[in-house]
N, C-alpha and C positions, 0 to 999 in steps of 0.2 A: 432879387439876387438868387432865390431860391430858384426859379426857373434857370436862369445862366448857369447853376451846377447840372441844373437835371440835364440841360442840356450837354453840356461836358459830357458829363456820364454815360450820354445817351454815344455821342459820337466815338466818345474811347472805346466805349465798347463795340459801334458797327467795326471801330478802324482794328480790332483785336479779331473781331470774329472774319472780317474778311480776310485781314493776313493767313488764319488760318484756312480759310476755305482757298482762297485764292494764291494764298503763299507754299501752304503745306500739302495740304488734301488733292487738289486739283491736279500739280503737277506728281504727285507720287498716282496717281491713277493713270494718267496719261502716260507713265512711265508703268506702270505695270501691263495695262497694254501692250505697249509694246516688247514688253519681257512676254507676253502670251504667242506672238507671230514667231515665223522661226528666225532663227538664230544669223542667218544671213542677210535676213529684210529688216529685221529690225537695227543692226549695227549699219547700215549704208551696204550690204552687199563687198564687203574685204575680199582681196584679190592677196591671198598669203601664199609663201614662195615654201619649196619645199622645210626648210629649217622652220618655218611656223611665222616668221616674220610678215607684218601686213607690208605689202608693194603697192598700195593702191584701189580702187573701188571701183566694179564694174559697172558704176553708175554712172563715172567720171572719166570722159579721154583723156590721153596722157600722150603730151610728146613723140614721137619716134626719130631717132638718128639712123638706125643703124639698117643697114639694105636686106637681111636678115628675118624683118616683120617688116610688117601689115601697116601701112600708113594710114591714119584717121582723116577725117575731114578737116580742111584748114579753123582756125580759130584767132579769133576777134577778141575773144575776152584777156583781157589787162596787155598790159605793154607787151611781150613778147610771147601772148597765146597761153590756152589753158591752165589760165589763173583761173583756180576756184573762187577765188575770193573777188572777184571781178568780171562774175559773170554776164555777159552782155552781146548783142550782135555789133557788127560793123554801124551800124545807120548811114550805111551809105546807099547811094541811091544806084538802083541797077542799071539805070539811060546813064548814068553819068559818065563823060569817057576816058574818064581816070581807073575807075572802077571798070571797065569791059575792057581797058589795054591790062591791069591786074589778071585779070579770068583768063585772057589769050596766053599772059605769059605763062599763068600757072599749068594751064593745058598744054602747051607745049614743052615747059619742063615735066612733068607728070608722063606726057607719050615718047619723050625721049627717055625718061627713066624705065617705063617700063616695057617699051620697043610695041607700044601699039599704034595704029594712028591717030591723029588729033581730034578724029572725028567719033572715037573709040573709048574717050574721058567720060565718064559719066560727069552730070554736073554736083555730086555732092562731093566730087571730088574736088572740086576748083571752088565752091562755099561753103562758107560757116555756116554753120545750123544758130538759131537764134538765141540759144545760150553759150554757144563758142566751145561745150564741154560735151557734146554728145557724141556718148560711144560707139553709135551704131554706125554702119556703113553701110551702101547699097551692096546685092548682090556683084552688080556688076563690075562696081569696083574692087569687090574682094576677087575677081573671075580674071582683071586684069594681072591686078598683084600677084597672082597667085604661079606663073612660072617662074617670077625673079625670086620670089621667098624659097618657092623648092630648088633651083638653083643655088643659090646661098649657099642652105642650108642643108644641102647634099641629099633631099629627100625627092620621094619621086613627088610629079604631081598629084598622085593619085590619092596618096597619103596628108599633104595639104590642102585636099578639097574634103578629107573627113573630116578634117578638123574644122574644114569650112562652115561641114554641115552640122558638126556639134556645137557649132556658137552662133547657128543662124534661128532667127524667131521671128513670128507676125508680128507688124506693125500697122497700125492703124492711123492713118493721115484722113484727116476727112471723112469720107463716104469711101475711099479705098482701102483696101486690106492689101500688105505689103510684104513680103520677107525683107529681113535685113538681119546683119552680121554685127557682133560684138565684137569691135575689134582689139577691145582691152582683153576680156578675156580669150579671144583666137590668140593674142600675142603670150597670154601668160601658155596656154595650152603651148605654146611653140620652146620657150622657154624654156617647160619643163620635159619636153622632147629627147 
């Protein structure tokens, strides 16, 4: 019987000592880290509007309605697109011809929106990136967009291609090195225009 208490004893006390190690200690370390990086990387990178309010994180694509911005890459994740909470690709298959009559039509709507030709669509314009939420957009499609938004928005082009170039950064795909456009924040830039 005396053993069966030690034994008790023995394990109340691992299961007290690791709550603390692993309940209390661990994650307030993990959390002070991250209170050391700055202030923007460690909250998700907040996209705040002039009155101080958060709009969003330019970690995460966001919808576009309005002809005005910069439209993102299509999105798969949750029932009607850029569900953070339902991050995921399509799984559709690229030979399938459900899926290449989607691509067609999306390219043809996309060249009639922005009066280029059809052969003039970049393709990350017409696919989901594999978590359905990514901000980034190629050059080129930001190169297309780029006389409907300064139309819009009464500015010249010349002024919507600085903005281009202060929200563009390398990307690294593989063995290639890439530029590519934040088009969360090119759209808050425009926003606040």
């Amino acid at each position: 019987m005396k053993a069966y208490f030690r034994m008790l004893g023995t394990a109340a006390g691992l299961l007290v000592a690791f709550t603390v190690v692993l309940g209390l200690l661990y994650p307030a370390a993990v959390f002070g880290v991250g209170r050391l990086m700055p202030h923007h990387q460690a909250d998700g990178q907040p996209i705040v509007d002039a009155r101080g309010v958060v709009r969003g994180s330019a970690l995460i694509a966001q919808p576009v309605t309005e002809p005005g911005f910069f439209f993102p890459r299509p999105s798969a994740a949750g029932e009607h697109g850029y569900d953070p909470m339902s991050s995921s690709a399509s799984h559709r298959s690229t030979a399938g011809k459900d899926y290449q009559a989607e691509l067609a039509a999306r390219r043809a709507e996309i060249a009639q929106r922005e009066q280029v030709p059809a052969a003039a669509v970049p393709v990350d314009a017409v696919t989901a990136s594999g978590s359905g939420l990514d901000p980034h957009i190629s050059v080129a499609y930001a190169q297309i967009q780029k006389a409907r938004v300064a139309r819009e928005r009464g500015m010249s082009e010349e002024e919507v291609q600085r903005l281009i170039d202060e929200n563009m950064s390398t990307s690294f795909t593989g063995a290639q090195q890439s530029k590519v456009v934040n088009v969360v924040t090119l759209n808050a830039a425009l926003a606040g225009s």
